[in-house]
C-alpha positions in Angstrom: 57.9 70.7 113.7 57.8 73.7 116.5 60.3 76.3 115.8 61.7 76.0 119.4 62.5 72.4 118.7 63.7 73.0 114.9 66.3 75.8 116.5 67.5 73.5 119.0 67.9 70.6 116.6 70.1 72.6 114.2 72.6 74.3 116.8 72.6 70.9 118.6 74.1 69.3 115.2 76.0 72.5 114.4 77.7 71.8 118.1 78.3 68.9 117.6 79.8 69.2 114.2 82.2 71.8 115.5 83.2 69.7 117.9 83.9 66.6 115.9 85.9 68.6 113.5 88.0 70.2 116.0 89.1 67.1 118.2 88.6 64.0 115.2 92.1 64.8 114.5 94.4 62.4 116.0 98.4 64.2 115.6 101.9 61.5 115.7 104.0 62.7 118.4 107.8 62.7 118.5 107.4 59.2 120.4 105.0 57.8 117.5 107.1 58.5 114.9 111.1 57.7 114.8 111.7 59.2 111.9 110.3 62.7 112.9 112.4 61.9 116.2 115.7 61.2 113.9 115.6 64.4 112.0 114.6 66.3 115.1 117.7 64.9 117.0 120.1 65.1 114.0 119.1 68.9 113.6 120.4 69.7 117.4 123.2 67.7 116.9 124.0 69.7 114.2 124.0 72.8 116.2 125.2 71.6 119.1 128.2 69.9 118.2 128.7 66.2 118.7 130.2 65.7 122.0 128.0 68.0 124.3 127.2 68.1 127.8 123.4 66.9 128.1 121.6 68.4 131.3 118.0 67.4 130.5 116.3 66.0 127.5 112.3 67.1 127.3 110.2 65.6 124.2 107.1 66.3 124.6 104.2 65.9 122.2 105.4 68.5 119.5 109.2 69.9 120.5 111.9 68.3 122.3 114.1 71.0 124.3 117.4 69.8 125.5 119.9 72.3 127.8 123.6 71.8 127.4 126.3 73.2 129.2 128.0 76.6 126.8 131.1 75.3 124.9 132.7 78.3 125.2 131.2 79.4 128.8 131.0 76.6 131.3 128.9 78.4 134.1 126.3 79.0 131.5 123.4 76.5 130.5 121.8 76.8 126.6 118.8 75.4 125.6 117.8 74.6 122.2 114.3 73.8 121.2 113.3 72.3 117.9 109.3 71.9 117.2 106.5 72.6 115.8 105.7 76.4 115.3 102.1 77.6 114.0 101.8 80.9 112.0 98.5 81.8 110.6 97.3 78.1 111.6 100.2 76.9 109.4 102.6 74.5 111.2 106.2 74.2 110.2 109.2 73.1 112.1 112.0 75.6 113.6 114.4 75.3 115.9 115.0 77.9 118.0 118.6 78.1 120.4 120.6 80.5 122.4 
């Protein structure tokens, strides 16, 4: 086999096996999985308090942000995300307010 042909053979299949690797991972969102959705909503609760003032509601594939109208401030607007944060490629979930 030519070397030309040999080279192109192996970075084809290295290409290919990079790629394959990278997006063959299929990831549950917070709309796949209700119980993901529970905690995430039961953990900004918590902070939030239960009878809040809702302005929007975002949940998008791996946080949901929601702004609420200040308890103690009603001209000012918090928002609260809670989500998934990578460090070092390692995910965990935080949540992250005011």
């Amino acid at each position: 086999m030519p070397f030309r042909l040999r080279r192109f053979l192996t970075i084809s299949l290295a290409a290919l096996c990079s790629l394959c690797l990278y997006c063959g991972t299929a990831r549950a969102t917070y709309l796949d999985d209700p119980d993901a959705l529970g905690l995430a909503v039961s953990v900004l609760r918590s902070k939030v308090g239960e009878h809040a003032r809702v302005f929007r509601v975002e949940i998008e594939r791996e946080a949901i942000t929601i702004e609420i109208q200040d308890p103690g401030n009603r001209s000012h607007i918090d928002s609260w995300r809670y989500g998934v944060v990578r460090f070092l490629r390692i995910p965990t979930n935080r949540l992250s307010g005011p």
